[in-house]
Structures are given as structure tokens and as C-alpha cells.
C-alpha positions in Angstrom: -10.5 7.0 9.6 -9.4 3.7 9.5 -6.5 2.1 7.3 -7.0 -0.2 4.9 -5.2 -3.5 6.4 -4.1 -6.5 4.1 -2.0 -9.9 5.4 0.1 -10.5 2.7 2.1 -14.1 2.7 6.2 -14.1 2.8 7.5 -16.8 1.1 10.6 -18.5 2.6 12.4 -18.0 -0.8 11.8 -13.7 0.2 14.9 -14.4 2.5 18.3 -13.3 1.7 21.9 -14.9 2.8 21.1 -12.9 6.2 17.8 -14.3 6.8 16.0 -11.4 6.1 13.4 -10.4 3.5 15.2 -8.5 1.1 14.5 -4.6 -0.4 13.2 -6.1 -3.8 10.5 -8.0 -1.7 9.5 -5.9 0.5 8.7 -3.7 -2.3 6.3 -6.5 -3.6 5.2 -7.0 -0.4 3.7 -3.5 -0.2 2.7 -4.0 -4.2 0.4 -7.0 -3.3 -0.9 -5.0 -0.1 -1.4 -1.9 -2.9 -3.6 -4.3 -5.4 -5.9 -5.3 -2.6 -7.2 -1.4 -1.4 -6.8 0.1 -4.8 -8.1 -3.0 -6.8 -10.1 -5.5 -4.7 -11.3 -2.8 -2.2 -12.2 -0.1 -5.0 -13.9 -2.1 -6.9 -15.7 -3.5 -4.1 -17.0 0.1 -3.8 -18.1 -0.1 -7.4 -14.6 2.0 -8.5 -12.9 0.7 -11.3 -11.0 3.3 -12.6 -8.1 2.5 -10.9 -7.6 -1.2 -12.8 -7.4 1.2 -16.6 -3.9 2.4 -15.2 -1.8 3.5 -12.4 1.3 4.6 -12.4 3.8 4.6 -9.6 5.6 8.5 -9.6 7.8 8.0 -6.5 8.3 5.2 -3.6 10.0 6.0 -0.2 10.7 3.1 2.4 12.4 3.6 5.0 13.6 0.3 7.4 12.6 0.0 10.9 14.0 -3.7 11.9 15.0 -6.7 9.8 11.8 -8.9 8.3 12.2 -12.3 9.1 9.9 -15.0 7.4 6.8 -15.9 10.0 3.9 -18.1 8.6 2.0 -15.4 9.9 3.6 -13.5 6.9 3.3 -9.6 7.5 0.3 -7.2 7.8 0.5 -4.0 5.9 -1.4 -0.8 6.8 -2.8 1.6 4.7 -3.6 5.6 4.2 -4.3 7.6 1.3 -2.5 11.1 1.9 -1.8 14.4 -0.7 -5.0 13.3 -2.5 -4.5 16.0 -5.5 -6.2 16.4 -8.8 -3.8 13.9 -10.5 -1.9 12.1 -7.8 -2.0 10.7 -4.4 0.3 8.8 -2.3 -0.6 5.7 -0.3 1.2 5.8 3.1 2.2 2.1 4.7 3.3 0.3 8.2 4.6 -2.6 7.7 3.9 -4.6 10.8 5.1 -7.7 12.3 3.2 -10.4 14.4 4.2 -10.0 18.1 3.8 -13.2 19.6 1.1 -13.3 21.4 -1.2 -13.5 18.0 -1.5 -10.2 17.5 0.5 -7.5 15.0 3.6 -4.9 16.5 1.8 -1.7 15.9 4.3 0.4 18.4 7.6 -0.8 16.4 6.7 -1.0 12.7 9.7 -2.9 10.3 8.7 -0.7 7.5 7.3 2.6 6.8 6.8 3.8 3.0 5.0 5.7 0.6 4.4 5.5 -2.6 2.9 8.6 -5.0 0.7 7.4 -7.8 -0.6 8.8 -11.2 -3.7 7.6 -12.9 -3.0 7.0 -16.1 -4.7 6.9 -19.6 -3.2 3.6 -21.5 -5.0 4.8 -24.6 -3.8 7.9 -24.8 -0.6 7.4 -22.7 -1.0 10.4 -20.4 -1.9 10.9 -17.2 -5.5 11.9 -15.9 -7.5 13.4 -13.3 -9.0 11.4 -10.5 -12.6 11.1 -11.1 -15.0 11.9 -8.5 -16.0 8.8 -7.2 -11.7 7.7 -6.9 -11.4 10.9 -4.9 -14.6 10.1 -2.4 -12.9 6.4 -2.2 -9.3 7.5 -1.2 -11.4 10.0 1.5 -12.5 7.0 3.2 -9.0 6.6 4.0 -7.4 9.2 4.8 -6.3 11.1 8.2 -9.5 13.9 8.0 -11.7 11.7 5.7 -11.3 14.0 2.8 -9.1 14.6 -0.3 -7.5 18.0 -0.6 
């Protein structure tokens, strides 16, 4: 299995009085790295369930090392883990460039999760994952199959 990896841009404005991006945007950060697997990517794969509604159940970061802005930006790697019948959670590493053109795998700045809910906009509930959402979160998880 192989994660989902988007570059996502950090603005210089994402800085706060220490230089640092700050906890709101890091939060977008992984949102816009989020959009691209479970929008771009899925439909890509001809699933577009996911666009109807999603809703965000939980979200767990934890902070490795201070982000400072790079033009490189950041790159943001993806799993899908606890694939259920009406939630998953999409595990990041948040990685920095290293310097020699490359990204830090070994010292990631941030590490998250974030559980999501399909949702139902029409009839504002929650619903099942569909078949063909289930085999496209497999493709990205540890054992390349949802539980």
C-alpha cells in the first residue's frame, strides 16, 4: 500500500508572531491535502460519493517540530484506517523538505487523524459507505482492505 501524497502551498501569511505556521493552518493544510485523495483522487477512480457530503466526526494532531514557511510548502501523506460501515479515518504525516530536494520522512512535523462520516445533505443523516468508496479507501490502507 502506498499513501496518497499531496504538496500543498504555505502561504507566508500561515505564519504566526513566532514564525511558525499556526494550529488553525495546519488544520487547512491537512483539509486541502484531504480534498485532493477524497475529491480529486476519488473521482479520478470514477467515485463521487464522497463530493454529496462528508462530515468530519473527530480530528487528532499531534506536533512533532515547528512549521516554518519553505516555497517548497509541505508534503502531506495519506492512509485510510478503521474503514467501518459508516466511518473511516484518514491518517496524515506531515512532512518537511530536507534540504537536499527531497521530503523528512524519519522526523515528521505533524501527525494527525481525522474520522469522517458520509453524510446525506438531503436527508441530513449519516450513511453507509457504498461499495465502490470502501474498495477506494482499500487502495490505501495498511493491508489493502477495509474492515
Amino acid at each position: 500500500m502506498a499513501p496518497y501524497v499531496a504538496d500543498v502551498a504555505v502561504r507566508w501569511s500561515d505564519q504566526d508572531a513566532y514564525g511558525h505556521v499556526n494550529h488553525a493552518r495546519v488544520v487547512t493544510l491537512l483539509e486541502d491535502a484531504r480534498t485532493g485523495l477524497l475529491f480529486d483522487a476519488a473521482t479520478r477512480a470514477g467515485v463521487a460519493a464522497f463530493e454529496a457530503g462528508l462530515l468530519v466526526a473527530a480530528l487528532d494532531v499531534a506536533y512533532r517540530r515547528p512549521i516554518p514557511w519553505t516555497p517548497a510548502g509541505v508534503r502531506v501523506a495519506m492512509t485510510a484506517q478503521d474503514v467501518r460501515a459508516a466511518s473511516f479515518r484518514v491518517a496524515y504525516r506531515l512532512l518537511l523538505p530536507d534540504g537536499d530536494g527531497g521530503w523528512d520522512e524519519a522526523k515528521p512535523a505533524v501527525t494527525a487523524t481525522t474520522q469522517l462520516v458520509p453524510y446525506e445533505l438531503a436527508t441530513a443523516r449519516p450513511r453507509r459507505l457504498t461499495a465502490e468508496e470502501r474498495a477506494f479507501l482499500a487502495g490505501y490502507t495498511e493491508d489493502g482492505r477495509a474492515a
